[in-house]
C-alpha positions as CSV (number, residue, x, y, z in Angstrom):
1,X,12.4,-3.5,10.7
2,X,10.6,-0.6,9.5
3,X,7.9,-3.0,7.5
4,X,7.3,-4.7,10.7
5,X,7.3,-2.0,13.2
6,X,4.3,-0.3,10.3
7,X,2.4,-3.5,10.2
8,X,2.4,-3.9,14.2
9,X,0.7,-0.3,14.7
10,X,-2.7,-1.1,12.8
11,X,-3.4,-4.0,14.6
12,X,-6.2,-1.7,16.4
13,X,-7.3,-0.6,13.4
14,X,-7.4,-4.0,11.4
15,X,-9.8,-5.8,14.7
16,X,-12.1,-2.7,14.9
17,X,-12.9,-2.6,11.0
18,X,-13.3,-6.7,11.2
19,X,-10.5,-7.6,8.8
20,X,-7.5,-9.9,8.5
21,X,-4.0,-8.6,8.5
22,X,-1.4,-11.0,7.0
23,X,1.9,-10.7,7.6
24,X,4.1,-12.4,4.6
25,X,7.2,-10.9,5.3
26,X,10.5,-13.0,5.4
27,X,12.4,-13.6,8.6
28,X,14.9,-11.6,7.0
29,X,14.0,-9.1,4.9
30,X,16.4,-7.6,2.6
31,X,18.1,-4.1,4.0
32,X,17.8,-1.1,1.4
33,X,19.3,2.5,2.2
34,X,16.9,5.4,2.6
35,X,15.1,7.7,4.7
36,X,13.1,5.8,7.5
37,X,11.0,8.4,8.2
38,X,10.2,8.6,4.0
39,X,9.7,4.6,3.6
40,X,7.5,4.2,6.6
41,X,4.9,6.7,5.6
42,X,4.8,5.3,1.8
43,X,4.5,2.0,3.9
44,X,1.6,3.1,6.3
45,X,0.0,5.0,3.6
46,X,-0.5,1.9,1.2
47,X,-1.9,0.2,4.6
48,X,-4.1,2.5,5.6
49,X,-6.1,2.8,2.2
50,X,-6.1,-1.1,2.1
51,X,-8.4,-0.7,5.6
52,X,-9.8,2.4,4.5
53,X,-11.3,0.5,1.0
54,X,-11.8,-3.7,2.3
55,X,-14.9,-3.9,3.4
56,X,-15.7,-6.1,6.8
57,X,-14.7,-9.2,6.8
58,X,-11.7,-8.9,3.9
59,X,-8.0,-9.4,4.3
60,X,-4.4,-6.8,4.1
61,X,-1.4,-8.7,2.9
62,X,1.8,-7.4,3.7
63,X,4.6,-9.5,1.9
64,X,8.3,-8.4,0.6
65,X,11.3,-10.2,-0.7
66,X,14.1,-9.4,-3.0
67,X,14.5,-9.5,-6.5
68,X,17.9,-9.2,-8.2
69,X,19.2,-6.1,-7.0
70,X,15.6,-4.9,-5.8
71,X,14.1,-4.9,-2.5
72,X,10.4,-4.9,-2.7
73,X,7.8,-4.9,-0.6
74,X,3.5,-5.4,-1.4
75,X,0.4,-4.5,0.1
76,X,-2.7,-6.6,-1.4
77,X,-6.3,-6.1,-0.2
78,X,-9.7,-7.9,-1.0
79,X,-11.3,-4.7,-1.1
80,X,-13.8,-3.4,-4.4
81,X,-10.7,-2.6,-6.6
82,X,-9.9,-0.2,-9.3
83,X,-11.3,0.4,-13.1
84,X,-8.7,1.2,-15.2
85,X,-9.6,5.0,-15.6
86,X,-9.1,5.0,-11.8
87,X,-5.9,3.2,-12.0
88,X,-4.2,5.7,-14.7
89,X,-5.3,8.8,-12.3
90,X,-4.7,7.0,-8.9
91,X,-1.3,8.5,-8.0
92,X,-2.3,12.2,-9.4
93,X,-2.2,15.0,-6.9
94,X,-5.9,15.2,-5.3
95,X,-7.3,12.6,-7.2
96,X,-10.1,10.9,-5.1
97,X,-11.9,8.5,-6.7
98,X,-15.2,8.6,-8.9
99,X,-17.4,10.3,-6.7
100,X,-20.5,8.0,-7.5
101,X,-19.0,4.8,-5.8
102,X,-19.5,4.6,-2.6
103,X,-16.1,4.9,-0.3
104,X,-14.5,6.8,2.1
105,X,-12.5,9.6,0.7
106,X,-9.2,11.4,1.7
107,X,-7.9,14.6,0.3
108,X,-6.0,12.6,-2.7
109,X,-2.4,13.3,-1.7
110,X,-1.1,10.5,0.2
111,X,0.0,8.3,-3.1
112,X,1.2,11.1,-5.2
113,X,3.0,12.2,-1.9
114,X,4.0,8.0,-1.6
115,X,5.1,7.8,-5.4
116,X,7.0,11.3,-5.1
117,X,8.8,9.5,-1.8
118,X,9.6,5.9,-3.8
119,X,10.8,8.1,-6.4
120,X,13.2,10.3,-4.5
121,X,14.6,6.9,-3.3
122,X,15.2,5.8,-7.1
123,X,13.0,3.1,-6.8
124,X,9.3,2.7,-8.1
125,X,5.7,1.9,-6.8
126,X,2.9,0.3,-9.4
127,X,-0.5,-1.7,-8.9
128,X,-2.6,-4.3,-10.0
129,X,-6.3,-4.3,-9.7
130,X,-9.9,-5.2,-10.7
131,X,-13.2,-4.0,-9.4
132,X,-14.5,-6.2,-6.3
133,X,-11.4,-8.1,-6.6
134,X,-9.2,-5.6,-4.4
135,X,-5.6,-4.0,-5.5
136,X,-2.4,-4.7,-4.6
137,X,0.6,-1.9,-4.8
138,X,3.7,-3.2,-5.2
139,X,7.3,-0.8,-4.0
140,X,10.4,-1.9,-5.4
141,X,14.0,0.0,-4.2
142,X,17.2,-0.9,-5.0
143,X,19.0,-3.4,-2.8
């Protein structure tokens, strides 16, 4: 429920930048115990940097599923990806980014603040990404 309530708020957001959101999510998603409030901020954090960093014209994913005894839950973009320098750093308190691509920039907290959350939750968040081929995080919590 709290994946699909995050996903319906940036439906504004997703038509005035000109992209695509996708909605993979199962009709069912697994339940997993936790803080609401906690998951949907890591939630709507991940989605809002997918808009924030997919140029016109690209695509957010939203899938989840379960896994053994893990819930999990991704959010994929098509937008200009990570080198691996960036990768290593990404969840680092006020880490924003090599300054000399061009991007919009936050402060740098919201993943360190969204790993700190998955963590507290004994679960884990990682990525996957390549330059101008987007990133995709992926939150896994136990079921």
């Amino acid at each position: 429920a709290i994946a699909k309530r995050t996903i319906m708020l940036f439906g504004p957001d997703v038509e005035k930048n000109g992209l695509k959101l996708v909605s993979d999510l199962p009709a069912e998603l697994p339940v997993t115990a936790g803080n609401e409030d906690a998951l949907a901020e890591v939630l709507t954090n991940l989605i809002e940097n997918a808009i924030k960093f997919t140029p016109t014209g690209g695509q957010v994913k939203v899938s989840g599923g379960k896994d053994g005894q893990k819930v999990w839950i991704q959010v994929a973009d098509t937008g200009m990806g990570l080198t691996v320098d960036e990768q290593v750093k990404l969840f680092q308190r006020f880490y924003r980014g090599d300054p000399s691509r061009p991007r919009p920039r936050g402060i740098g907290l919201g993943l360190a603040i969204s790993n700190e959350l998955v963590r507290l939750h004994h679960g884990r968040i990682s990525l996957s990404s390549e330059v101008n081929r987007g990133i995709t995080f992926r939150v896994e919590l136990p079921a």
